[in-house]
VMD Tcl script that draws the C-alpha trace (Angstrom):
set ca {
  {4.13 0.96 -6.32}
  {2.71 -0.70 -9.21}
  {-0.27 -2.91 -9.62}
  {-2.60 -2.42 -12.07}
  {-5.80 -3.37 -13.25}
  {-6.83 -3.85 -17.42}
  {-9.95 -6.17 -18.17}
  {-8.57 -7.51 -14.95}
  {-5.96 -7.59 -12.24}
  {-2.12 -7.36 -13.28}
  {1.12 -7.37 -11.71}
  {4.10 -5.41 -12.93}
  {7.06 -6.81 -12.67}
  {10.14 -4.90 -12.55}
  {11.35 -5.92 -15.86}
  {8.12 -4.35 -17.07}
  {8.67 -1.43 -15.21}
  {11.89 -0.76 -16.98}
  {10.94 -1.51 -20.13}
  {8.55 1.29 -19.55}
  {10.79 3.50 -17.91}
  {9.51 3.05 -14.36}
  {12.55 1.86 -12.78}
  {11.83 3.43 -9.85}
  {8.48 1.61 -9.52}
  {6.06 4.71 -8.68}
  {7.98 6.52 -6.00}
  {9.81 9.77 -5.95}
  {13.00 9.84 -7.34}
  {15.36 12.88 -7.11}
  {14.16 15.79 -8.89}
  {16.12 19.57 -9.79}
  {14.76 22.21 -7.17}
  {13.90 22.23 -3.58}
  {10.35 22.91 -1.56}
  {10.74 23.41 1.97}
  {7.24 22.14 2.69}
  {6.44 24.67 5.41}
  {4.16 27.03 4.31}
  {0.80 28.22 5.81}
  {-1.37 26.83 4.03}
  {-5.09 28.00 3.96}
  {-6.11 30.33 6.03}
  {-9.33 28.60 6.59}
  {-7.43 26.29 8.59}
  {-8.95 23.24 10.86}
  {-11.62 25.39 11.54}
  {-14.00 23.67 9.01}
  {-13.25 20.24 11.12}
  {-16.80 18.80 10.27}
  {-19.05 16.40 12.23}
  {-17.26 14.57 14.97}
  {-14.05 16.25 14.83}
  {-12.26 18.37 17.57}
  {-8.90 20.35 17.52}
  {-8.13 17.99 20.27}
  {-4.78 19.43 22.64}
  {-1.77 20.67 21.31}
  {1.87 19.04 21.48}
  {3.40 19.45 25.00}
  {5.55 22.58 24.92}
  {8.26 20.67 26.91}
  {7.98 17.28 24.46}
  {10.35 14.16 25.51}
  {13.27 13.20 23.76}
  {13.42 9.68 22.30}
  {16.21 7.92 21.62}
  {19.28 10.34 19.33}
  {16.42 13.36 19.55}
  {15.49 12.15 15.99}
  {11.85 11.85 17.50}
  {9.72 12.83 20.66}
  {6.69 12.28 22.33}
  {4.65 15.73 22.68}
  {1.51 14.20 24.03}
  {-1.70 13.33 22.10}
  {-2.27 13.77 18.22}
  {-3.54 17.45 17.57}
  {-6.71 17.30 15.51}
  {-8.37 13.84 16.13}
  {-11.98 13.07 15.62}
  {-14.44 12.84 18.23}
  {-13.99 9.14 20.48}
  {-15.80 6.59 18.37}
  {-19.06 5.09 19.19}
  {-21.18 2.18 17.97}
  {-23.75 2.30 15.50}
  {-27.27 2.74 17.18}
  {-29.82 0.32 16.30}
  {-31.06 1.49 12.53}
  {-28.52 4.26 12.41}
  {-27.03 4.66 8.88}
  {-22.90 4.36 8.76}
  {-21.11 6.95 7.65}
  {-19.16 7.12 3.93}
  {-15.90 6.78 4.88}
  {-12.67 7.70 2.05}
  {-9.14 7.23 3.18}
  {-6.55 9.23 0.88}
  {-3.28 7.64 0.94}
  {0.43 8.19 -0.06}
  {2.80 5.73 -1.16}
  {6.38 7.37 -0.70}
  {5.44 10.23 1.39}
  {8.49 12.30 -0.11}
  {9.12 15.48 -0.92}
  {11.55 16.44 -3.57}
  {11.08 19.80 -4.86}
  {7.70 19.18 -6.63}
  {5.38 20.60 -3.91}
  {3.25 18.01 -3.72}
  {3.27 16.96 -0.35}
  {2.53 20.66 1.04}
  {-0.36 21.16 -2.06}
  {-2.40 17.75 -0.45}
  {-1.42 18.97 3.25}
  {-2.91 22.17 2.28}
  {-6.34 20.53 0.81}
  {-6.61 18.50 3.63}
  {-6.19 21.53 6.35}
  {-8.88 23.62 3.90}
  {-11.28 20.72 4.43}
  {-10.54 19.33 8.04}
  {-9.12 16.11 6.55}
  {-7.20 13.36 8.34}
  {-5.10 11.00 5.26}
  {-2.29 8.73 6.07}
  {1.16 8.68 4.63}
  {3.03 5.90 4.03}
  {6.79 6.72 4.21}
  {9.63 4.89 2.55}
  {12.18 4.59 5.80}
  {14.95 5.35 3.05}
  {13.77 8.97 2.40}
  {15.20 9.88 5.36}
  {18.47 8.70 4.72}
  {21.25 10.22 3.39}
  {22.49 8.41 0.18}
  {25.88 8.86 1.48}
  {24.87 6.22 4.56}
  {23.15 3.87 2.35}
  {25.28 0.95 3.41}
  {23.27 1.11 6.61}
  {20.27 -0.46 4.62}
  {20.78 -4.43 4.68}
  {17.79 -5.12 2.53}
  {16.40 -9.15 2.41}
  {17.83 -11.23 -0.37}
  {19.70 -7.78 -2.03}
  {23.09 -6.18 -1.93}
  {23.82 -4.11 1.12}
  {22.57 -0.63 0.25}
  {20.57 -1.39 -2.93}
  {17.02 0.13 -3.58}
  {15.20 -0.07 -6.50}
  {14.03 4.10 -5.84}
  {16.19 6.58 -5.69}
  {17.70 8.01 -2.44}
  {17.01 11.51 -2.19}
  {19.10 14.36 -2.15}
  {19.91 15.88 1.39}
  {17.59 18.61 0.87}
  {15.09 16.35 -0.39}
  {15.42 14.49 2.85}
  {15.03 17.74 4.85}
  {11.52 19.01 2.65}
  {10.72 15.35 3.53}
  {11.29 15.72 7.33}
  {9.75 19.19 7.33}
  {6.55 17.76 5.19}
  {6.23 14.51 7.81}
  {6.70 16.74 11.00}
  {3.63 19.14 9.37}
  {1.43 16.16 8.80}
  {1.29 14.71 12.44}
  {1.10 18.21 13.89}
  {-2.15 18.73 11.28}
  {-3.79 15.09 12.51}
  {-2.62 12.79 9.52}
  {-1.24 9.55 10.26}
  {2.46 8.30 9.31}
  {2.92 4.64 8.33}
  {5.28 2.71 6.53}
  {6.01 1.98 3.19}
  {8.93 0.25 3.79}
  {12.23 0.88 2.06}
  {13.70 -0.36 -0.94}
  {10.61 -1.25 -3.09}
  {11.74 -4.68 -4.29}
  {9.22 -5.93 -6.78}
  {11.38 -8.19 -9.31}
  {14.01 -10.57 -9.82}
  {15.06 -12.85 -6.74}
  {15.17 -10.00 -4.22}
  {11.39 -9.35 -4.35}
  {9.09 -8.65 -1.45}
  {6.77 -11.43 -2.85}
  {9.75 -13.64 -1.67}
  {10.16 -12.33 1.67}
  {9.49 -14.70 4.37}
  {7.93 -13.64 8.10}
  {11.90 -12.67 9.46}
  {12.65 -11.11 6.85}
  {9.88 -8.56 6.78}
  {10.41 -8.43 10.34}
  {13.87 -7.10 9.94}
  {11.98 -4.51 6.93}
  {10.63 -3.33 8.98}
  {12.70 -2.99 11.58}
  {15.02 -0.78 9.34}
  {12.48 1.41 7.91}
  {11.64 2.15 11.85}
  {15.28 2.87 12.55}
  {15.97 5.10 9.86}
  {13.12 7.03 10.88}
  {14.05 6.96 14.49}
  {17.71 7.71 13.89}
  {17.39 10.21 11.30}
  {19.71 12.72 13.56}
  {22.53 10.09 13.79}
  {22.17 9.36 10.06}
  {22.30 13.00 9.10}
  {24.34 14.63 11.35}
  {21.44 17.40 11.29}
  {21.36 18.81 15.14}
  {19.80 21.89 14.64}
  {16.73 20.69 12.87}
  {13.63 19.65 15.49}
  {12.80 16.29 16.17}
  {9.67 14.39 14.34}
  {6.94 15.25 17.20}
  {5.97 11.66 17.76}
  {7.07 8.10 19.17}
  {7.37 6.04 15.99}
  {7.31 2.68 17.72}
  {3.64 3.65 18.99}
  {2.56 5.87 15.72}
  {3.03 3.11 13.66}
  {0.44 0.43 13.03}
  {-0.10 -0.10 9.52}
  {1.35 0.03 6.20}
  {1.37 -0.69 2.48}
  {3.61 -3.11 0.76}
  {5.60 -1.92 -2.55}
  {3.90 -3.12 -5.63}
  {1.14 -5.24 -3.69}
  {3.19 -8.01 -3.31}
  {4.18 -10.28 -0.09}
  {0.81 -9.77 2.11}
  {0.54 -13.37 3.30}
  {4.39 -13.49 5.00}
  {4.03 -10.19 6.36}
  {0.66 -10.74 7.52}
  {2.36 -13.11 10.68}
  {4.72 -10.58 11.31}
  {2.24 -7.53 11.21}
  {0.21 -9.60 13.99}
  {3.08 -10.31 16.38}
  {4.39 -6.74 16.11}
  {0.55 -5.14 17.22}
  {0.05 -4.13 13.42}
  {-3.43 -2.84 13.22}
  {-4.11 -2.68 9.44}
  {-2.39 -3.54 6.41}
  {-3.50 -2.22 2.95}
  {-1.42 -4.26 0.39}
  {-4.12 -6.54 -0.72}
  {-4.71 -6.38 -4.38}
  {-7.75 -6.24 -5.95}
  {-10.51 -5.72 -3.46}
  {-14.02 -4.93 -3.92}
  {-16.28 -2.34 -2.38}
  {-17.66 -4.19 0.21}
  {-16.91 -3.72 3.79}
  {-13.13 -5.21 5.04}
  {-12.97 -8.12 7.49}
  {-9.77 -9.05 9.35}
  {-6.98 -11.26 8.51}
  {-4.60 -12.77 10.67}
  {-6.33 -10.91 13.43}
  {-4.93 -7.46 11.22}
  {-7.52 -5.93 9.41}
  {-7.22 -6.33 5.42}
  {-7.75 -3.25 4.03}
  {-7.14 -3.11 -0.29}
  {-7.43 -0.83 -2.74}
  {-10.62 -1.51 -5.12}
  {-12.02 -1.54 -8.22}
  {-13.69 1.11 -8.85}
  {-16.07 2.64 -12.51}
  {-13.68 3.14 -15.37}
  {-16.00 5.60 -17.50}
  {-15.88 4.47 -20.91}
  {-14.57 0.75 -20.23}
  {-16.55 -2.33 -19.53}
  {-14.06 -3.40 -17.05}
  {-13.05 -1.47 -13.55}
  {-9.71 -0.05 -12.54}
  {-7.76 -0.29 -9.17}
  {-8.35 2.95 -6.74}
  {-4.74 4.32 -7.70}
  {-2.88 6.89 -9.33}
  {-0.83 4.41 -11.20}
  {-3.49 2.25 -12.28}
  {-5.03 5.13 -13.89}
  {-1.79 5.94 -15.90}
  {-1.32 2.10 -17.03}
  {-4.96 1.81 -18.64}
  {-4.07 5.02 -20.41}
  {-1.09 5.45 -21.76}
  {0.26 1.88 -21.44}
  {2.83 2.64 -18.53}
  {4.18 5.70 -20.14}
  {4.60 8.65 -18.00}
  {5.31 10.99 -20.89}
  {2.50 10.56 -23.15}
  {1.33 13.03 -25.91}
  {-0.03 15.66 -24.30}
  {-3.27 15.84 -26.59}
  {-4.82 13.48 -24.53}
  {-4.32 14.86 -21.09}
  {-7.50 17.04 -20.87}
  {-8.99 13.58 -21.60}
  {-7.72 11.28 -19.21}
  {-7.45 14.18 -17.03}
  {-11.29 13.77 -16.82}
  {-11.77 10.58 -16.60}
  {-9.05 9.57 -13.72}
  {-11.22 12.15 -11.67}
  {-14.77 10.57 -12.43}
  {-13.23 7.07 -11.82}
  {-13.01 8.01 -8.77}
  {-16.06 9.85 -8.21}
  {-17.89 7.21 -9.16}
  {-16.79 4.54 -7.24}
  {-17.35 7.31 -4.00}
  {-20.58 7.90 -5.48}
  {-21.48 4.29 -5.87}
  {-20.67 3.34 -2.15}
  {-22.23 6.58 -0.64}
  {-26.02 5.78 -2.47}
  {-25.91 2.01 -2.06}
  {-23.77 -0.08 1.24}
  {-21.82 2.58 2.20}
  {-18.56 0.83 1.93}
  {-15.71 2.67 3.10}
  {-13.74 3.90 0.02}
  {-9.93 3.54 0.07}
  {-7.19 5.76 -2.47}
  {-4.01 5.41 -3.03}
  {-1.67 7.43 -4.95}
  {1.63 9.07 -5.53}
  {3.46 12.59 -4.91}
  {4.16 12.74 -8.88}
  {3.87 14.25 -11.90}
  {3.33 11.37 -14.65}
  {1.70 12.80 -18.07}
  {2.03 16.33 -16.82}
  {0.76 16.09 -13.21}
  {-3.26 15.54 -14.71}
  {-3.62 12.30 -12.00}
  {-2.79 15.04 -9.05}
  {-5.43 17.37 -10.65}
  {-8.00 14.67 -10.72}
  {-6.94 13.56 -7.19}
  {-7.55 16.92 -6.26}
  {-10.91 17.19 -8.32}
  {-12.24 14.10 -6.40}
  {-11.13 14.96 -3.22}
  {-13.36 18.49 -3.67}
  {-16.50 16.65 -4.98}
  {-16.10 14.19 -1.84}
  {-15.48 17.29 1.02}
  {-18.25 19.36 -0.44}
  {-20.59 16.22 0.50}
  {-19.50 16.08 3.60}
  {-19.77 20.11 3.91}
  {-23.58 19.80 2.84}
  {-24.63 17.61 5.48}
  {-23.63 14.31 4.66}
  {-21.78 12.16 7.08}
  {-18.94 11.51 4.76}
  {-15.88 11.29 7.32}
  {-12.43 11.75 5.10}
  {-9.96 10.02 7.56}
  {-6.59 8.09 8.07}
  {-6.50 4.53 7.81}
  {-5.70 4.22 11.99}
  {-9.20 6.34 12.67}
  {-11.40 4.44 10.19}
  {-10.37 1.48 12.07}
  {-10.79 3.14 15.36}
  {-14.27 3.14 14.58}
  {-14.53 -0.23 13.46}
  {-13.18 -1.64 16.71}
  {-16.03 -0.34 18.31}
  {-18.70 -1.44 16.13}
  {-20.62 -4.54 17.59}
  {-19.80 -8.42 15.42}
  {-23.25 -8.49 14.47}
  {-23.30 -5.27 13.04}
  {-19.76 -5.13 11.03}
  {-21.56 -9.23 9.47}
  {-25.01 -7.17 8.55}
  {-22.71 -4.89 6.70}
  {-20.11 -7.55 4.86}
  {-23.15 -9.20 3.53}
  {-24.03 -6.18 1.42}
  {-22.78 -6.81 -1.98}
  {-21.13 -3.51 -4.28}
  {-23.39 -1.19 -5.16}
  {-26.12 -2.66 -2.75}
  {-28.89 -1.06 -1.72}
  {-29.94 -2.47 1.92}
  {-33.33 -4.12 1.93}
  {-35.83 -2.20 3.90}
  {-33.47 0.64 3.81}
  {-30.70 1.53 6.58}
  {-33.12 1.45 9.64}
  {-34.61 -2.03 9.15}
  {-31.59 -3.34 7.79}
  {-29.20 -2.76 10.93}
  {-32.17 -2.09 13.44}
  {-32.44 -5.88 13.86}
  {-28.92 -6.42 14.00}
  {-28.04 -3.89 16.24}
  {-31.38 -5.56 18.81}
  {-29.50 -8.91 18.20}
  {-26.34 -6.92 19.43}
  {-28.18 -6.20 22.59}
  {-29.52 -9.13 23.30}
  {-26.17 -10.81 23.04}
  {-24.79 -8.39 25.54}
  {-27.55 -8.37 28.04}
  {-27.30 -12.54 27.52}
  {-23.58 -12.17 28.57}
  {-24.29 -9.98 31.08}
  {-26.65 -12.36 32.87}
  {-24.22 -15.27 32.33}
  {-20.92 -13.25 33.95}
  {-23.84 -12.05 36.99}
  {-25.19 -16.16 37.25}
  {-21.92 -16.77 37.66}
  {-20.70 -13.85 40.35}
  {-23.54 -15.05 42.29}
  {-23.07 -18.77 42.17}
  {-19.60 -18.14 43.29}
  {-19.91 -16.52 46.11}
}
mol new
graphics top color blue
foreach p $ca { graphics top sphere $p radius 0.5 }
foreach p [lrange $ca 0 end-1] q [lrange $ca 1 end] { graphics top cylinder $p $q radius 0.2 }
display resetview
């Protein structure tokens, strides 16, 4: 997907993207080899799970069949954090960072099993937002009906059949490690009459509806018995998602809402502040973030990164990669470092499983990801988690609280420091509840 910010906030179009190449609009396309997505991984394991987070219970060894077989249900999520609890009175949040994937495909690059292995090293939760059409066969793409576009068209690239099996392989691994699976939809529409910014409340509906389906029906799709089914009921698993390029939040907003959507992080442009809710969903954007050496700030993305660089090109002189290499990773170890020291605003990433101007935007992904973990690993309550448990903990968190917190502006410092600033918030918080509490008694009483 492809939003970008320079000295501002910019949308690509896709004629830009194929005057610069980018056809397929920062997703995977097909690439020569094959990774099968499966290996160990470090040996460290989820041992190093960190503050508030357990192994939790494994999959059922007998799991239920859903539907073709395509998918099960095997019981709770293995390696969850801790049940969420309120902030105390004065208590100090934690830094939250959310590393996401737009795509979520594997084809042949080993991407997806290098990030599945960082996060298993580090006892990492990150959610992965998979285009429904990576898991069908190009051969079947007639099944796709995509809004206001020719049956079967897709502005990325269907993968190859082995592609889709690294992909199923890479998906299955992530649930099973405690990462979250949500939806990127399918054909990445961000141009011309056909584009998701068009796409009114049914129409996403039936989006989404397709992207579940192919997920859910992968077996029929494929013809692939022999291969085990996804280890999870997709109809529950998924409550969130990103949209391709940014682009058609306010009609699928409705839509999100009526289907028990959680989350939705398509908003362009956000700040670091702490997220409220829209639509009763919680709005949850990528941000601007430190560009070092620029006067103006860059969107938390891969992408973004590339298009202040090297102008959209994904094949740049490689002189400069050392360079950019550099500064993609203290971009976004700044803008961690600038929410962790001042309001502690939960940090959202987003990237891509690719290799644009030689793979540096993976290395500083990578780079960032260490400086964040070894944080956490020194004491600080730096919590790197999926979209669905970051906002597991902020449905517990009392109103007054989560308002104390959105009025801290970026890179604010809380006046008094964290235990005056939320210690009379969270009293105010108590007082509500023991006011409510003598209200629903008064009236118990009165009643009978």
């Amino acid at each position: 997907m492809h939003t970008f910010s320079r000295r501002g906030i910019l949308g690509l179009g896709a004629g830009a993207a194929a005057a610069a190449g980018l056809a397929g609009c920062g997703d995977q396309k097909p690439a020569g080899g094959h990774v099968d997505g499966a290996g160990p991984g470090s040996a460290r394991g989820r041992a190093k799970a960190g503050r508030g987070a357990t192994a939790g219970p494994s999959p059922s060894p007998s799991p239920r069949s859903i539907g073709d077989g395509s998918t099960s249900f095997t019981g709770r999520q293995p390696h969850q954090p801790a049940r969420p609890e309120p902030l105390e009175p004065g208590q100090t949040p934690p830094q939250f960072v959310i590393f996401s994937w737009d795509g979520a495909g594997e084809v042949g690059n080993g991407l997806f099993p290098r990030f599945l292995d960082l996060a298993r090293e580090h006892g990492a939760s990150m959610t992965f937002f998979l285009s429904g059409l990576y898991l069908l066969p190009e051969s079947k793409k007639r099944l796709y009906r995509p809004p206001n576009n020719p049956r079967g068209a897709s502005d990325i690239g269907y993968l190859t059949d082995a592609h889709v099996r690294a992909t199923l392989t890479n998906v299955r691994r992530a649930w099973l490690e405690g990462h979250e699976i949500g939806t990127h939809f399918n054909g990445h529409f961000c141009g011309g009459y056909g584009t998701v910014a068009n796409w009114t409340p049914r129409q996403w509906r039936s989006e989404i509806e397709q992207a579940k389906g192919f997920v859910k029906e992968w077996r029929t799709n494929t013809g692939w018995t022999e291969l085990p089914p996804l280890p999870f009921d997709y109809d529950k698993e998924l409550t969130g998602g990103r949209t391709p390029c940014l682009l058609g939040q306010d009609n699928l907003l409705p839509t999100a809402r009526e289907l028990g959507w959680r989350y939705d992080a398509s908003s362009p442009g956000g700040r670091q502040v702490w997220p409220g809710k829209r639509h009763g969903v919680w709005d949850l954007p990528l941000q601007q973030i430190p560009f070092p050496g620029h006067s103006f700030e860059v969107l938390s993305m891969d992408y973004n990164m590339l298009a202040n660089q090297s102008v959209n090109s994904t094949k740049a002189p490689a002189y400069n990669y050392p360079h950019w290499r550099r500064q993609s990773a203290q971009a976004y170890i700044s803008g961690f470092q600038r929410a962790y020291e001042t309001n502690r605003a939960p940090f959202f990433i987003g990237n891509h499983f690719e290799q644009w101007n030689g793979g540096i935007y993976m290395d500083a992904v990578e780079q960032a990801f260490r400086h964040m973990a070894r944080e956490k690993e020194r004491g600080g309550d730096v919590r790197l988690v999926s979209f669905r448990q970051f906002v597991d903990w902020m449905d517990v968190q009392k109103p007054e609280v989560l308002a104390r917190l959105r009025g801290l502006d970026v890179g604010q410092r809380p006046d008094g420091g964290w235990n005056a600033f939320l210690r009379d918030a969270g009293d105010a918080g108590d007082a509500g509840d023991a006011k409510r509490a003598g209200k629903a008694k008064s009236a118990t009483s009165g009643g009978a």
